[in-house]
LOSE-921909 format. One record per residue (C-alpha): z, x, y; residue in one letter. Coordinates in steps of 0.1 Angstrom, whole numbers. Layout:
REM LOSE-921909
<rec><z>Z</z><x>X</x><y>Y</y><resn>a</resn></rec>
...
REM end
This chain:
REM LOSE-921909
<rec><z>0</z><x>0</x><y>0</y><resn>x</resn></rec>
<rec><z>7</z><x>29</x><y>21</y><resn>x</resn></rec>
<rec><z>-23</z><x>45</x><y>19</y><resn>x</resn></rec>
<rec><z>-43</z><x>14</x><y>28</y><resn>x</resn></rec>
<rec><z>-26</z><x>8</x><y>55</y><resn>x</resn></rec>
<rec><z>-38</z><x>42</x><y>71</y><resn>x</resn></rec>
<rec><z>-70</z><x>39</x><y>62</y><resn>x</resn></rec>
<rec><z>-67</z><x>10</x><y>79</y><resn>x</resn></rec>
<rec><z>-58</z><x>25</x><y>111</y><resn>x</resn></rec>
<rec><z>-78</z><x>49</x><y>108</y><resn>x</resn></rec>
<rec><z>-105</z><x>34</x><y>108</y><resn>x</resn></rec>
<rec><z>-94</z><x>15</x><y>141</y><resn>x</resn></rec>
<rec><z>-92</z><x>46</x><y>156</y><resn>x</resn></rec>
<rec><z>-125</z><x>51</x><y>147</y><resn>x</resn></rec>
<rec><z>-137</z><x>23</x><y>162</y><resn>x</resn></rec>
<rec><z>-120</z><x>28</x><y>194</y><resn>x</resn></rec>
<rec><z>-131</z><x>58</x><y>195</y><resn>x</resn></rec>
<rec><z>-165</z><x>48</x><y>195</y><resn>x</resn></rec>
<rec><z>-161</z><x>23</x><y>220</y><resn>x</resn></rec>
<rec><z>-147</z><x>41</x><y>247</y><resn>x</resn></rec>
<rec><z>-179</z><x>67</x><y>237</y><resn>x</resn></rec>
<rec><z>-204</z><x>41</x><y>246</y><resn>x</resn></rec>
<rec><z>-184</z><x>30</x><y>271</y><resn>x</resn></rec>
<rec><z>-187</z><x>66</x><y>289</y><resn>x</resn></rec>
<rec><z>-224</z><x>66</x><y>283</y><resn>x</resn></rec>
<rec><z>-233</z><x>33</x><y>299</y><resn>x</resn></rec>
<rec><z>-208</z><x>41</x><y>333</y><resn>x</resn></rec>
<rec><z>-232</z><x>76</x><y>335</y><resn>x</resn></rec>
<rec><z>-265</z><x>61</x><y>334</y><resn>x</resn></rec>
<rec><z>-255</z><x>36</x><y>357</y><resn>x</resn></rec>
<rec><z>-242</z><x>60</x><y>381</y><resn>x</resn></rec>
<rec><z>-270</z><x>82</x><y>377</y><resn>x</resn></rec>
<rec><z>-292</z><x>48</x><y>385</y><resn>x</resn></rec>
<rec><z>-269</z><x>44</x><y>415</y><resn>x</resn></rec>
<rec><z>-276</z><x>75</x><y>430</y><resn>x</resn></rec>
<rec><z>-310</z><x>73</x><y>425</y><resn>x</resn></rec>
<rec><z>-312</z><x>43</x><y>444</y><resn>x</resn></rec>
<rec><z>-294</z><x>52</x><y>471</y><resn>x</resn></rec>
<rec><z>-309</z><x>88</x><y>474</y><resn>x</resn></rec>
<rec><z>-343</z><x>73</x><y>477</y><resn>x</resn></rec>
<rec><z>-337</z><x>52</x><y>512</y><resn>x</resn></rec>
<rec><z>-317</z><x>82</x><y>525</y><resn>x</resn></rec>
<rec><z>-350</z><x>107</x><y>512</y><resn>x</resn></rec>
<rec><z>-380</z><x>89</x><y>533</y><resn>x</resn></rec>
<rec><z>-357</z><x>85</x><y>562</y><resn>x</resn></rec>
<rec><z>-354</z><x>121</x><y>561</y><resn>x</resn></rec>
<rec><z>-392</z><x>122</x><y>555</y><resn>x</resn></rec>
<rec><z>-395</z><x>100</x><y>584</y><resn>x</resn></rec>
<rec><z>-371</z><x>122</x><y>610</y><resn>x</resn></rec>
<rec><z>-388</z><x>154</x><y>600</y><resn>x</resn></rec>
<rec><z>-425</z><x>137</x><y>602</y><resn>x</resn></rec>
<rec><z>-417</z><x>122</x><y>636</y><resn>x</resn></rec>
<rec><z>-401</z><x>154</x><y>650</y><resn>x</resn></rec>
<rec><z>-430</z><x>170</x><y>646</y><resn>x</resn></rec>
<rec><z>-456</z><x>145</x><y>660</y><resn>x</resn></rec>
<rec><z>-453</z><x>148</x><y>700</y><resn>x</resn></rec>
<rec><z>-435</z><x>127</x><y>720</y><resn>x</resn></rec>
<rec><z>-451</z><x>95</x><y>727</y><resn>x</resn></rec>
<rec><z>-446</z><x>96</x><y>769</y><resn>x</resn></rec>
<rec><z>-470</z><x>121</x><y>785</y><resn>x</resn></rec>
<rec><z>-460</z><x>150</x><y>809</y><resn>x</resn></rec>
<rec><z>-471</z><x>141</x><y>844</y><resn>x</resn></rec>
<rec><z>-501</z><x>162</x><y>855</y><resn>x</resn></rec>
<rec><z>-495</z><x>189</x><y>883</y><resn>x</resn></rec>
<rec><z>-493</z><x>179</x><y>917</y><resn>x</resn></rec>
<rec><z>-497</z><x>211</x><y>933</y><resn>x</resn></rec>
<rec><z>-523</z><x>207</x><y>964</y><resn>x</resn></rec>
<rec><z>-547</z><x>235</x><y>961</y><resn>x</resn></rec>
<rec><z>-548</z><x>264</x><y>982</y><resn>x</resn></rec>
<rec><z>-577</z><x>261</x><y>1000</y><resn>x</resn></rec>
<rec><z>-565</z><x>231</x><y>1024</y><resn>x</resn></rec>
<rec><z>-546</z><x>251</x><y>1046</y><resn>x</resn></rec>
<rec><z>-579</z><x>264</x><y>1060</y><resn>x</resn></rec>
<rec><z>-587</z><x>227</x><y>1061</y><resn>x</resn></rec>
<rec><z>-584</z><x>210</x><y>1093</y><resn>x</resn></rec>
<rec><z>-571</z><x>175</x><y>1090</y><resn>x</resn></rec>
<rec><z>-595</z><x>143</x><y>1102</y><resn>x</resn></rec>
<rec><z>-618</z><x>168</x><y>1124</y><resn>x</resn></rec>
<rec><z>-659</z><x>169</x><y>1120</y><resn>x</resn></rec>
<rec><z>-668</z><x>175</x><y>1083</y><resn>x</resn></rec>
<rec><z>-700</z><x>195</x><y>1100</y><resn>x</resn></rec>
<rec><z>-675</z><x>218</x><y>1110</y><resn>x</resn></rec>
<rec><z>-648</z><x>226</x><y>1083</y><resn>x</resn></rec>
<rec><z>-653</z><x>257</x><y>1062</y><resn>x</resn></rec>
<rec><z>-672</z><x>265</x><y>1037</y><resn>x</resn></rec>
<rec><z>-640</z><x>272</x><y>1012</y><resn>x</resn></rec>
<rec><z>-636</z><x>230</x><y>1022</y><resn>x</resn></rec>
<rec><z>-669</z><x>218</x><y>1008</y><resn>x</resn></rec>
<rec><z>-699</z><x>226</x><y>980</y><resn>x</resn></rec>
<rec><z>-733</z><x>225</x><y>988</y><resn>x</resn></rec>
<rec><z>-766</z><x>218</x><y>969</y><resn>x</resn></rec>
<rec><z>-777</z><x>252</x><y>982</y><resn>x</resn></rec>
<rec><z>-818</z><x>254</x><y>986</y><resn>x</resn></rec>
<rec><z>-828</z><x>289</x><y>982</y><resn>x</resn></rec>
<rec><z>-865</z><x>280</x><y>986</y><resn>x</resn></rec>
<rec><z>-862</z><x>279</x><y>1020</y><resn>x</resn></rec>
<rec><z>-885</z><x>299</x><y>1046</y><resn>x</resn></rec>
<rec><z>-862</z><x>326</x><y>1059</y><resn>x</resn></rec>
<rec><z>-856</z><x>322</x><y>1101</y><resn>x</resn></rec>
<rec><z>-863</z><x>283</x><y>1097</y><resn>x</resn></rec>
<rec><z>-838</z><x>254</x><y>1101</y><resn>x</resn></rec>
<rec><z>-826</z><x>239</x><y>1067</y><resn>x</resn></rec>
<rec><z>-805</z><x>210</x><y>1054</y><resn>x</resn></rec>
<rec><z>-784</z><x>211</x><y>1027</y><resn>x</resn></rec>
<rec><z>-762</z><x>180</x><y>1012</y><resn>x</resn></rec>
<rec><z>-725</z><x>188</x><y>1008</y><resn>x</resn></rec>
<rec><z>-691</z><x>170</x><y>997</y><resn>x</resn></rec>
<rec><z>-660</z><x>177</x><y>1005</y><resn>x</resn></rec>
<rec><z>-636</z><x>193</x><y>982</y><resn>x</resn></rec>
<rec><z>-604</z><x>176</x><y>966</y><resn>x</resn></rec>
<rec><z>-577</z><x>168</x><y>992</y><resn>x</resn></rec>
<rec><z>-599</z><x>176</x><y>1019</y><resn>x</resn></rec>
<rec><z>-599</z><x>145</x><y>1043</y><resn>x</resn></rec>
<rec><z>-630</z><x>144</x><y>1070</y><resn>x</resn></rec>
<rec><z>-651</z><x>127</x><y>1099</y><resn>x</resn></rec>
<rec><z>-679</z><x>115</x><y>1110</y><resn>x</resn></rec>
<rec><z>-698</z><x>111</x><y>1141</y><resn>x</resn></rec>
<rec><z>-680</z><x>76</x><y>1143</y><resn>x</resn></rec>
<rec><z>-646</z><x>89</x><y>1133</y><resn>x</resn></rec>
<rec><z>-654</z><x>71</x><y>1099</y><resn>x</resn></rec>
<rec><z>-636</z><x>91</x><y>1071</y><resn>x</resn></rec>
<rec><z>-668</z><x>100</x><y>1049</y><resn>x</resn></rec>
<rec><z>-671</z><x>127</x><y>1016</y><resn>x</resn></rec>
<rec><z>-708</z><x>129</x><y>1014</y><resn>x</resn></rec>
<rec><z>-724</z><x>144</x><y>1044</y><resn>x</resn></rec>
<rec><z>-752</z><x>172</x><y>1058</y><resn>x</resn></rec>
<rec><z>-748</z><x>206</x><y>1075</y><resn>x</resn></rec>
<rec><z>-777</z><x>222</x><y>1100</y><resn>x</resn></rec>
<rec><z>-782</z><x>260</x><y>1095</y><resn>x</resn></rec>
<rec><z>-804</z><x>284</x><y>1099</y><resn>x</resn></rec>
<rec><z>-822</z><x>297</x><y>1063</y><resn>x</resn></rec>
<rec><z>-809</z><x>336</x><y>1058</y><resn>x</resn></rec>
<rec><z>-783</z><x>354</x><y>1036</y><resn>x</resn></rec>
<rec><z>-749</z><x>364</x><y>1047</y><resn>x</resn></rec>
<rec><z>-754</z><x>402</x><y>1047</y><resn>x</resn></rec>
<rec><z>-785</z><x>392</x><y>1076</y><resn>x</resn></rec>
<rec><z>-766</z><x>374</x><y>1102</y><resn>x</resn></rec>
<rec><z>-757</z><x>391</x><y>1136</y><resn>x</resn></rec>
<rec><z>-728</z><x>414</x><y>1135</y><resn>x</resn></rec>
<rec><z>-707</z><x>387</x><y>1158</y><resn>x</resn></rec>
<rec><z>-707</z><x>366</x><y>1126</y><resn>x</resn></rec>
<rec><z>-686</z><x>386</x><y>1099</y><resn>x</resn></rec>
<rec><z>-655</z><x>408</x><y>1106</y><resn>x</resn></rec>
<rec><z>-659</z><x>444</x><y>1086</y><resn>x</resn></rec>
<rec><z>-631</z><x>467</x><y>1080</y><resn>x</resn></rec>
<rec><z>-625</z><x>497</x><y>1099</y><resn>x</resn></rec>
<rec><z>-625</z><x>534</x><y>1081</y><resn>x</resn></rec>
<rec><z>-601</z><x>562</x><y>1102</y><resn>x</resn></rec>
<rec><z>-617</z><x>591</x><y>1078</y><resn>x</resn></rec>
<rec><z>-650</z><x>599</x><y>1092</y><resn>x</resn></rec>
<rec><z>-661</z><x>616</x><y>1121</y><resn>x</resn></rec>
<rec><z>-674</z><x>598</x><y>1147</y><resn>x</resn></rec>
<rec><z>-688</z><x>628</x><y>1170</y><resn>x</resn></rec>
<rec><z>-711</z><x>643</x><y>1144</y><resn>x</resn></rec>
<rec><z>-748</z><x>655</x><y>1136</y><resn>x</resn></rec>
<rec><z>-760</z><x>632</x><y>1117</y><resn>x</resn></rec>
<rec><z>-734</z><x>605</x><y>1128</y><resn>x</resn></rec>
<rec><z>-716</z><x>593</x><y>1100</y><resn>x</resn></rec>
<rec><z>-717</z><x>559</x><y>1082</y><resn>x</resn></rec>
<rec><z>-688</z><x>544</x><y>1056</y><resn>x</resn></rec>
<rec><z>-692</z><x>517</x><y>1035</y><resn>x</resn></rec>
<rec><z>-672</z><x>487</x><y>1049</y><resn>x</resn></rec>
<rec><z>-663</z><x>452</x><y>1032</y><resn>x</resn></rec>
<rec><z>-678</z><x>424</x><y>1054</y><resn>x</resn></rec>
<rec><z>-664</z><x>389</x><y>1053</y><resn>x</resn></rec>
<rec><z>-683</z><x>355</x><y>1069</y><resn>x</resn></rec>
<rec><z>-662</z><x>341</x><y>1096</y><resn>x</resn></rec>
<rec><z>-650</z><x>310</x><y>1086</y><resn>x</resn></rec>
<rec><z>-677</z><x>283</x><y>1107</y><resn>x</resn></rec>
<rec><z>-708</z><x>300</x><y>1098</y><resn>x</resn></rec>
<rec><z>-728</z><x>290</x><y>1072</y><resn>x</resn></rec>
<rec><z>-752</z><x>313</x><y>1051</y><resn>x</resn></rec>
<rec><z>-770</z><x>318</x><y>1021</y><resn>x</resn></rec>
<rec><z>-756</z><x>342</x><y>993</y><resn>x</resn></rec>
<rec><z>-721</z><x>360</x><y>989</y><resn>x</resn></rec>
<rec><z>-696</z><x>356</x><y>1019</y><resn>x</resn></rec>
<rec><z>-681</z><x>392</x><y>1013</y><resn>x</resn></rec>
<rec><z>-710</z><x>418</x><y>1007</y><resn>x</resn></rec>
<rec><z>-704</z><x>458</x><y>1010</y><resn>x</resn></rec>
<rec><z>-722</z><x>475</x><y>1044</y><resn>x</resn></rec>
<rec><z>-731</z><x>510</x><y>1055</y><resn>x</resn></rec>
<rec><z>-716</z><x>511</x><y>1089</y><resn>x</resn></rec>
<rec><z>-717</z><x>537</x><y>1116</y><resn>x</resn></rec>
<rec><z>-678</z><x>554</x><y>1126</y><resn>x</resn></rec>
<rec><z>-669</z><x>536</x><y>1158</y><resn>x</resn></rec>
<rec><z>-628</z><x>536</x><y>1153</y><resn>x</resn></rec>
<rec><z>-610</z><x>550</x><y>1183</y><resn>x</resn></rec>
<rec><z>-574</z><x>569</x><y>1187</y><resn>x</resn></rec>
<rec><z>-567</z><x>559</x><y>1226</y><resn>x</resn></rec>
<rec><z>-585</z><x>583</x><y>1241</y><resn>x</resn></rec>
<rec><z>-601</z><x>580</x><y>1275</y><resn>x</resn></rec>
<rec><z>-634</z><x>597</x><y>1285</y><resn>x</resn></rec>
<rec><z>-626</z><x>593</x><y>1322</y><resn>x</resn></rec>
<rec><z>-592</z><x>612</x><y>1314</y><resn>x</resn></rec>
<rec><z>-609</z><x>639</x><y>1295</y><resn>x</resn></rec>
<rec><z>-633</z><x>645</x><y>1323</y><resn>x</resn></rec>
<rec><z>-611</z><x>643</x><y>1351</y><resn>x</resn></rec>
<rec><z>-588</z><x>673</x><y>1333</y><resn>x</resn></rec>
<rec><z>-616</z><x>690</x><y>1326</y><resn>x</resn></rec>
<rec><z>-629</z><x>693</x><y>1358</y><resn>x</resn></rec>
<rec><z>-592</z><x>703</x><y>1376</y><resn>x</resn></rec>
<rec><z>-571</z><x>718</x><y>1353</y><resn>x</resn></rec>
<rec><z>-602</z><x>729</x><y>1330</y><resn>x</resn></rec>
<rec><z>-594</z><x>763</x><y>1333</y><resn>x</resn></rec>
<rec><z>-559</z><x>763</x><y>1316</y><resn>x</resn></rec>
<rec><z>-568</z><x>741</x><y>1292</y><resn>x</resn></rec>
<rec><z>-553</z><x>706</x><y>1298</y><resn>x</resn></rec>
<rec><z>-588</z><x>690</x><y>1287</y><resn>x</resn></rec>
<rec><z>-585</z><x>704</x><y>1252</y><resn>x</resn></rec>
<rec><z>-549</z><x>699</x><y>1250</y><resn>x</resn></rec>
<rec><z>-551</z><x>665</x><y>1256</y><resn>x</resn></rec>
<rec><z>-580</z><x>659</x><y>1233</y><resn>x</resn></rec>
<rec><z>-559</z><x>674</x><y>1204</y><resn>x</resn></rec>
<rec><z>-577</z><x>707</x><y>1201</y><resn>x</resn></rec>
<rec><z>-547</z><x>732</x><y>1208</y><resn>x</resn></rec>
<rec><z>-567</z><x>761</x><y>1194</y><resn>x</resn></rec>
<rec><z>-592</z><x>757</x><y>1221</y><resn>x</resn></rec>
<rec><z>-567</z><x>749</x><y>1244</y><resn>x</resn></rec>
<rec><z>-544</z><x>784</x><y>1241</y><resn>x</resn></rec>
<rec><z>-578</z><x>801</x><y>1245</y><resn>x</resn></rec>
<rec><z>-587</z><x>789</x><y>1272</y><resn>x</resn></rec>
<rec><z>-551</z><x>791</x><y>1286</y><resn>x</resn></rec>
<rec><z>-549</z><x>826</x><y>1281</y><resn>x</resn></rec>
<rec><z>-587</z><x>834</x><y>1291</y><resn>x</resn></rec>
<rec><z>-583</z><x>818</x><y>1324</y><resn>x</resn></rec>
<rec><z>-607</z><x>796</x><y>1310</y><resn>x</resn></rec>
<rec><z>-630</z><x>822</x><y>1298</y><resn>x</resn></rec>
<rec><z>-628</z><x>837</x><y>1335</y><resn>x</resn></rec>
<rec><z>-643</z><x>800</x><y>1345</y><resn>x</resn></rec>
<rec><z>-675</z><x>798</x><y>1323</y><resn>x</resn></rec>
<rec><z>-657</z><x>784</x><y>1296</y><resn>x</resn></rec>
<rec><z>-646</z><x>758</x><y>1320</y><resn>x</resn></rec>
<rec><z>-678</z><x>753</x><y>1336</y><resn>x</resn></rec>
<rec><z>-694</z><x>747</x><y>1299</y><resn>x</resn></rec>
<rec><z>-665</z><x>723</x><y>1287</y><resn>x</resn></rec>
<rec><z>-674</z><x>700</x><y>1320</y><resn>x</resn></rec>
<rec><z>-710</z><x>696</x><y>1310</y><resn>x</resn></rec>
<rec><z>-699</z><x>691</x><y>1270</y><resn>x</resn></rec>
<rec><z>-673</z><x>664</x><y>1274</y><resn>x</resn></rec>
<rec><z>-697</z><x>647</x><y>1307</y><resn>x</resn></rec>
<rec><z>-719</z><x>640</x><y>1277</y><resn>x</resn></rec>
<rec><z>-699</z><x>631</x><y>1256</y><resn>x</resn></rec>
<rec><z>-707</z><x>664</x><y>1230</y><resn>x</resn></rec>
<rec><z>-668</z><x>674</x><y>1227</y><resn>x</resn></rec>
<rec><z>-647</z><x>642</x><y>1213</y><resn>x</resn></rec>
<rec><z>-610</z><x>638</x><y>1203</y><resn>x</resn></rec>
<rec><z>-599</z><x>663</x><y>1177</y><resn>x</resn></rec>
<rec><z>-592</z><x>635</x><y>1151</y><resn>x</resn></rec>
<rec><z>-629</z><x>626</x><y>1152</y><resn>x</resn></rec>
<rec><z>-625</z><x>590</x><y>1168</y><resn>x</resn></rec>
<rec><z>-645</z><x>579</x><y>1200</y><resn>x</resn></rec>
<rec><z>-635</z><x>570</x><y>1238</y><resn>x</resn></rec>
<rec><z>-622</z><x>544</x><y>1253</y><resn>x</resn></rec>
REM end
């Protein structure tokens, strides 16, 4: 009887045992399931956030503002015949005859504001000039710059090569700053009525080379009496003619 009785319970045991087994395996898959389910909502919104951080946004930066820098040489509500060229762009005609009056249509650039005849604000309009290139207008038309190297009293006379630019209300064909081969003309200060006038009364102890820079020629003639006066009598003729110039190779006055 007392063996039955175990096998009995052990075989109770048993089937507990099993139960509770099952019982384990069922509560994992349907955590597993669980997880699944919820990872999956939590995945494409994750998905979604990354996708959408990269995209840019959907508002649009504003567009510079900046106004350009060419209307400051603009004038405001004046002729549009007359504003600059840097203000406007022309249908430039090339093909026409060179000395001759031409037409050329132009408009107005952006933020450039204009008038016409009738002080009627206008953007189309037509400018009167006379058919040449920039480098062939009078020399009272550009402003060139100035070189301080060359020799201005010299045989040949000497030339430098000068930048030219258009002044601003003339109109011309071609580039508005073009290189020129101009003669030296640049003066230091000095006076060819001073020069002269020393030359002639205190020529013979050489204030007229002294005050044209050439101290050299100046202690000769100092110390020469001015050549015993021949010196002096030949430096009256050369600076009356203008042959002898300032020492640093600029012009008169």
């Amino acid at each position: 009887m007392a063996a039955l009785a175990g096998l009995r319970a052990l075989r109770r045991l048993c089937g507990v045992a099993l139960f509770l087994s099952q019982l384990y395996i069922l509560s994992g898959r349907a955590g597993s399931l669980m997880t699944t389910k919820h990872s999956q909502p939590q995945s494409t919104f994750g998905k979604s956030l990354t996708s959408t951080s990269t995209h840019t946004p959907y508002f649009k930066i504003a567009e510079s503002t900046e106004i350009p820098s060419y209307v400051t040489k603009c004038p405001s509500n004046g002729l549009c015949s007359r504003l600059p060229p840097d203000c406007m762009t022309c249908n430039t005609n090339y093909s026409c005859i060179y000395g001759k009056p031409a037409t050329f249509d132009c408009k107005v650039k952006p933020y450039v504001h204009c008038l016409d005849q009738n002080n009627h604000e206008q953007e189309n309009f037509t400018i009167n000039m006379t058919c040449q290139f920039c480098w062939q207008l009078a020399t009272t038309d550009y402003v060139c710059t100035n070189s301080t190297n060359c020799m201005t009293v010299s045989c040949p006379r000497q030339r430098y090569n000068a930048t030219c630019t258009v002044r601003d209300h003339i109109h011309c064909l071609g580039n508005r700053v073009f290189p020129k081969m101009l003669y030296c003309n640049w003066t230091g200060g000095y006076k060819w009525s001073t020069a002269l006038a020393l030359s002639i009364t205190l020529g013979g102890f050489g204030a007229d080379r002294f005050y044209l820079g050439q101290w050299r020629e100046g202690l000769g003639k100092l110390f020469s009496f001015g050549g015993l006066g021949i010196w002096t009598l030949i430096d009256v003729l050369l600076i009356g003619v203008g042959y002898v110039g300032p020492a640093d190779g600029s012009l008169y006055i």
